[in-house]
C-alpha positions in Angstrom: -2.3 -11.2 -16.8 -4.1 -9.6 -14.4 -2.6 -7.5 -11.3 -4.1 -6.7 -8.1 -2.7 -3.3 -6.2 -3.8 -1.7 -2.7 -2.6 1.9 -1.8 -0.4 3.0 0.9 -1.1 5.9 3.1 -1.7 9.1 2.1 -4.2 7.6 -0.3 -7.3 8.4 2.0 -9.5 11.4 1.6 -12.1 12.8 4.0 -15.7 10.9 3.8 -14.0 8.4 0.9 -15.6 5.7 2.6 -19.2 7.3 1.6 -20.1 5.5 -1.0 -18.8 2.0 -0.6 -21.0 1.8 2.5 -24.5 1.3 0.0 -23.1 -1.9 -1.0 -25.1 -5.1 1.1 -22.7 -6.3 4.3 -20.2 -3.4 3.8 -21.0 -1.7 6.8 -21.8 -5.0 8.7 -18.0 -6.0 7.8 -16.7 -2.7 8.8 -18.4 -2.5 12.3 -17.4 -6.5 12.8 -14.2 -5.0 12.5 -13.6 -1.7 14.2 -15.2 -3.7 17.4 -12.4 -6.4 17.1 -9.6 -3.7 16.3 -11.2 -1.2 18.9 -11.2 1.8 16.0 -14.3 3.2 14.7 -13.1 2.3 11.2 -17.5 3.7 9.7 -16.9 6.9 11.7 -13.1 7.2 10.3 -14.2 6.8 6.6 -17.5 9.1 6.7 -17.5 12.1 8.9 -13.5 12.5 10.0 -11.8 15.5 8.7 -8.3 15.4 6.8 -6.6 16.0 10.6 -8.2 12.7 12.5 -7.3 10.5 9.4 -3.7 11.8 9.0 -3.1 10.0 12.1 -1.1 7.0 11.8 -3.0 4.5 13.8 -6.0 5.5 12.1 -4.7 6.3 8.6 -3.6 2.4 8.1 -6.1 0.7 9.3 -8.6 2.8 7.5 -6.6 1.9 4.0 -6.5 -2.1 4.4 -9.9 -2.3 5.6 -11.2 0.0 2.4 -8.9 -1.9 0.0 -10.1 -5.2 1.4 -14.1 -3.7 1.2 -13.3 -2.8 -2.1 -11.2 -5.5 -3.9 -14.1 -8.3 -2.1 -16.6 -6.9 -4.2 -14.9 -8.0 -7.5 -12.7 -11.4 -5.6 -15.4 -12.7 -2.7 -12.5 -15.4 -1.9 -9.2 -16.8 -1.8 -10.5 -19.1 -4.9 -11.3 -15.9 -7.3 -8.0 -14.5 -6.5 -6.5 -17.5 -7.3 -8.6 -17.9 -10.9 -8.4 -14.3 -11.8 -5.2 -12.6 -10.6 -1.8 -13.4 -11.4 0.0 -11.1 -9.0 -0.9 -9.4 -6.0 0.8 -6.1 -4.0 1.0 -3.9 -2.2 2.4 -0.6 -1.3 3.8 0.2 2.5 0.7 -0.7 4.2 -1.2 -2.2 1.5 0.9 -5.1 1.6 -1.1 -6.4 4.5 -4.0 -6.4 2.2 -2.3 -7.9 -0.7 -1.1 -10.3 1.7 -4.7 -11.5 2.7 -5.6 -11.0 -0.8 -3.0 -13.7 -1.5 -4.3 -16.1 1.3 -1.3 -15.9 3.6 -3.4 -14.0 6.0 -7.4 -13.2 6.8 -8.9 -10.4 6.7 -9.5 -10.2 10.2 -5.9 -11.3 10.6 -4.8 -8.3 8.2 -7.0 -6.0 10.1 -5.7 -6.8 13.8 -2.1 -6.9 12.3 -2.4 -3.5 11.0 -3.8 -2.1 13.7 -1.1 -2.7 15.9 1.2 -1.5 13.6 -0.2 1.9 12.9 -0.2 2.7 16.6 3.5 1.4 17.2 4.6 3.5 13.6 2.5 6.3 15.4 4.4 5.7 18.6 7.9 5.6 16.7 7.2 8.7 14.7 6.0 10.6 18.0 9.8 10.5 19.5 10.8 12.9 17.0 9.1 15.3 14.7 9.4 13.5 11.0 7.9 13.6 7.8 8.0 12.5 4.5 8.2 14.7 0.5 7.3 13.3 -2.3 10.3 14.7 -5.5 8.8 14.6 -8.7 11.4 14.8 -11.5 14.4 14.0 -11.8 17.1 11.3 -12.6 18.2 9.1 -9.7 22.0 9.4 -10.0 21.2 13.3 -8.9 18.3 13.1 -6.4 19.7 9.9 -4.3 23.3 11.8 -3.6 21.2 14.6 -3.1 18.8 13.7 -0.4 22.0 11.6 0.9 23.6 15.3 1.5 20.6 16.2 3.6 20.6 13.4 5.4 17.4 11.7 4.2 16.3 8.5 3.0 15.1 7.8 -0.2 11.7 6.0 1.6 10.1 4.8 -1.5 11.4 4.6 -4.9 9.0 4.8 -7.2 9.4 4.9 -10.1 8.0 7.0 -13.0 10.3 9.7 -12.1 9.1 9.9 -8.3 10.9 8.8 -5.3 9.9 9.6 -1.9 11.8 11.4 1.0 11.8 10.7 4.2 13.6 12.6 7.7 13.5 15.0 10.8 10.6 17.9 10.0 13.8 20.0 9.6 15.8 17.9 7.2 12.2 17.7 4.8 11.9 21.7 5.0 15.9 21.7 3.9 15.2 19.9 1.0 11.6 21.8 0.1 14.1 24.5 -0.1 16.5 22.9 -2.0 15.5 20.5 -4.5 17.9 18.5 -6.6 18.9 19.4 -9.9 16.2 18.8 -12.2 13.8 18.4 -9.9 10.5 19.6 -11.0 8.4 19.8 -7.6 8.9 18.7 -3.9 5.4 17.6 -1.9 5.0 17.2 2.0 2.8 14.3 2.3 0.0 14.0 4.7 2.2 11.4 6.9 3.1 11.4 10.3 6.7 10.1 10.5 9.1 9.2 8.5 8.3 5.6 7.9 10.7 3.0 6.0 13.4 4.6 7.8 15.9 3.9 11.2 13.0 5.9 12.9 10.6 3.3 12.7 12.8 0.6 14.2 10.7 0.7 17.8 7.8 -0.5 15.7 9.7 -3.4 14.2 9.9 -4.9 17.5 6.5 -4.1 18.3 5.3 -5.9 15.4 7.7 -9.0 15.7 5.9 -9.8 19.2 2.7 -9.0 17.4 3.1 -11.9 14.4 4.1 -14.6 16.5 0.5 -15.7 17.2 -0.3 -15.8 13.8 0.6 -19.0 11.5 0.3 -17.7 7.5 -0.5 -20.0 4.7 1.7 -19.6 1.3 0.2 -17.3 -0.7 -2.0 -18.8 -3.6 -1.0 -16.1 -6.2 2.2 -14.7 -6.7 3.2 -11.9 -3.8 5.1 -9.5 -4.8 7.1 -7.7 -1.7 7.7 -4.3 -1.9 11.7 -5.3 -0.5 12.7 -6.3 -3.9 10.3 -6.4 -6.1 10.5 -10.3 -5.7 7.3 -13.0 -6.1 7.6 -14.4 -2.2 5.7 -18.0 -2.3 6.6 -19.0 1.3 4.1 -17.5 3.9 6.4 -17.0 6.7 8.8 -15.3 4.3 6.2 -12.9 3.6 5.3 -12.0 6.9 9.1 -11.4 7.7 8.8 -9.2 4.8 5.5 -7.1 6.8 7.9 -6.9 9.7 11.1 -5.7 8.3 9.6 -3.3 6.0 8.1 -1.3 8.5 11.9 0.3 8.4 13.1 -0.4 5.1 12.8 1.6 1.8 10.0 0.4 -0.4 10.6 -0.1 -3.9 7.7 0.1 -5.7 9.7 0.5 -8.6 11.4 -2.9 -9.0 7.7 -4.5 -8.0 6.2 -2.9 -11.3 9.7 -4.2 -13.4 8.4 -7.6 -12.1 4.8 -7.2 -13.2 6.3 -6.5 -16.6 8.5 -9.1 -16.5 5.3 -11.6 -15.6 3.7 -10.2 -18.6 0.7 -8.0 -16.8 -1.5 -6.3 -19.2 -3.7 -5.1 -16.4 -3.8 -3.8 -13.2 -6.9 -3.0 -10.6 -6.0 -0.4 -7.5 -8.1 -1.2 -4.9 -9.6 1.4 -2.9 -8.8 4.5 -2.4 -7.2 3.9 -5.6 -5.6 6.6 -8.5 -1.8 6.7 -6.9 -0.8 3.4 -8.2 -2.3 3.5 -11.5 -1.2 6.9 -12.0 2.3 5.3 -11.7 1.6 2.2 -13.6 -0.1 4.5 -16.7 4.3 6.3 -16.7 5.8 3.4 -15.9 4.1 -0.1 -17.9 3.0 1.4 -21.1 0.6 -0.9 -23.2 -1.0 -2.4 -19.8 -4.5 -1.2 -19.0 -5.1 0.3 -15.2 -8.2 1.1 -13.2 -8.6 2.7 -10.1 -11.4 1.8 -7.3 -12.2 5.1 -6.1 -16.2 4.3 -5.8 -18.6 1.4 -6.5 -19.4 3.2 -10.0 -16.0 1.7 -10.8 -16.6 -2.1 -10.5 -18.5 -2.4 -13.3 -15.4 -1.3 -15.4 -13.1 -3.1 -12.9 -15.6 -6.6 -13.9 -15.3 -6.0 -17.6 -11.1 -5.5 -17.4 -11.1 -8.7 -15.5 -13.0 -10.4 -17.6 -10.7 -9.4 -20.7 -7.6 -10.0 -19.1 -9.2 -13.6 -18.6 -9.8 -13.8 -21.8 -6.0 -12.6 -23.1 -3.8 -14.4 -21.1 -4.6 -17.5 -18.3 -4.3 -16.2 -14.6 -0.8 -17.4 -13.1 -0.2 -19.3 -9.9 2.4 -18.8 -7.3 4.1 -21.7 -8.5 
């Protein structure tokens, strides 16, 4: 079974856009959108420096519209999603591409969605000064009492021995200090808040107003939400899910325990991929990743899809 990932921020690199934009219709698609979301999404991906695309409101955006670019090439439609993946996610932000991915949303849907909620996470995280720091190492029963000490939140729980913190800009420089037990590094992450946290709950509202012009289909592949690690099949459940997550921890961990349970013996990142597949390669031993980092990598991407076909029938939502 095949599964199909998109990154969260922090995955995006200066000019990582590049490449992609050879492709026939990329940059068509990309200008289409950056006029209807008002961002210059071509100008974002090619000539801004690390600074410009470290900014919230630009950062997200940016990654859905590239994971979206990236994962069209090998799934033009809802109906080779449906034929070829068995499970879709995404983590933090990505899950507004999984969710189009899916069919609950449409890309242009995603896109406007995601745009209004990297400017109201930007305008949460600008009240106070917050960041987030990746621990690598370490056994939860130590790190979670520890960061709990410090008074941050475990943001994302990985898995694979990472969990991320999040906090005040003080609280995060505390901990770079003093790592838990174990602990074998602690990385600042080029973020702008601390999102999944009780800092982001302006943006929850802001995004509740936001989906209520929308009306989502069920997805047509499983979903799986970053909440629980759960395979949503009702539309409006999953868009709930967008909402609330904005200020709840994301546990990527349980999501990859349920592409195990499902049976996955592959998984494509979309673009800007290599974070997810790096965990997947600790965390699901035996199943084959691939990372979309440039259209060199779709011909690979094609081939794993096609064997994945070929081991195990793609699985419906049902």
């Amino acid at each position: 079974m095949l599964v199909l990932v998109a990154p969260g921020q922090g995955a995006q690199t200066p000019g990582f856009l590049i490449p992609w934009l050879d492709l026939p219709g990329v940059e068509d698609q990309l200008r289409e959108w950056s006029a209807a979301i008002d961002l210059d999404l071509v100008h974002y991906g090619t000539k801004a420096d690390a600074d410009e695309i470290r900014d919230t409101a630009v950062a997200q955006p940016l990654l859905v519209a590239a994971a979206l670019i990236s994962a069209r090439q090998l799934f033009p439609g809802t109906a080779e999603v449906v034929a070829r993946v068995g499970a879709t996610a995404g983590h933090s932000v990505g899950e507004l591409a999984a969710a189009a991915l899916a069919g609950t949303v449409s890309d242009a849907e995603a896109m406007t969605l995601v745009r209004r909620r990297g400017l109201a996470m930007a305008e949460a995280a600008a009240v106070t000064e917050t960041g987030m720091a990746a621990l690598l190492g370490g056994d939860e029963d130590v790190v979670l009492p520890h960061l709990e000490k410090l008074g941050l939140t475990p943001a994302n729980v990985n898995g694979a021995g990472q969990i991320v913190a999040a906090g005040t800009a003080e609280q995060i420089a505390t901990l770079v200090e003093n790592k838990p037990e174990g602990t074998r590094r602690v990385v600042p992450l080029k973020v702008a808040g601390a999102f999944h946290t009780h800092h982001m709950a302006p943006a929850v509202s802001a995004l509740e107003a936001a989906v209520t012009a929308l009306s989502p289909a069920d997805p047509r592949t499983r979903y799986v939400s970053n909440k629980d690690g759960q395979a949503v099949t009702s539309g409006q459940e999953v868009v709930r899910r967008l909402v609330g997550q904005v200020a709840n921890p994301v546990r990527w961990d349980r999501c990859m325990e349920t592409f195990q349970q499902l049976g996955a013996t592959a998984l494509i990142e979309a673009a800007p991929g290599g974070t997810l597949t790096g965990l997947a390669k600790r965390a699901l031993p035996g199943v084959k990743t691939l990372a979309l980092k440039t259209p060199d990598d779709l011909d690979a991407a094609r081939e794993l899809i096609t064997n994945a076909a070929d081991a195990a029938p793609a699985a419906s939502a049902e």
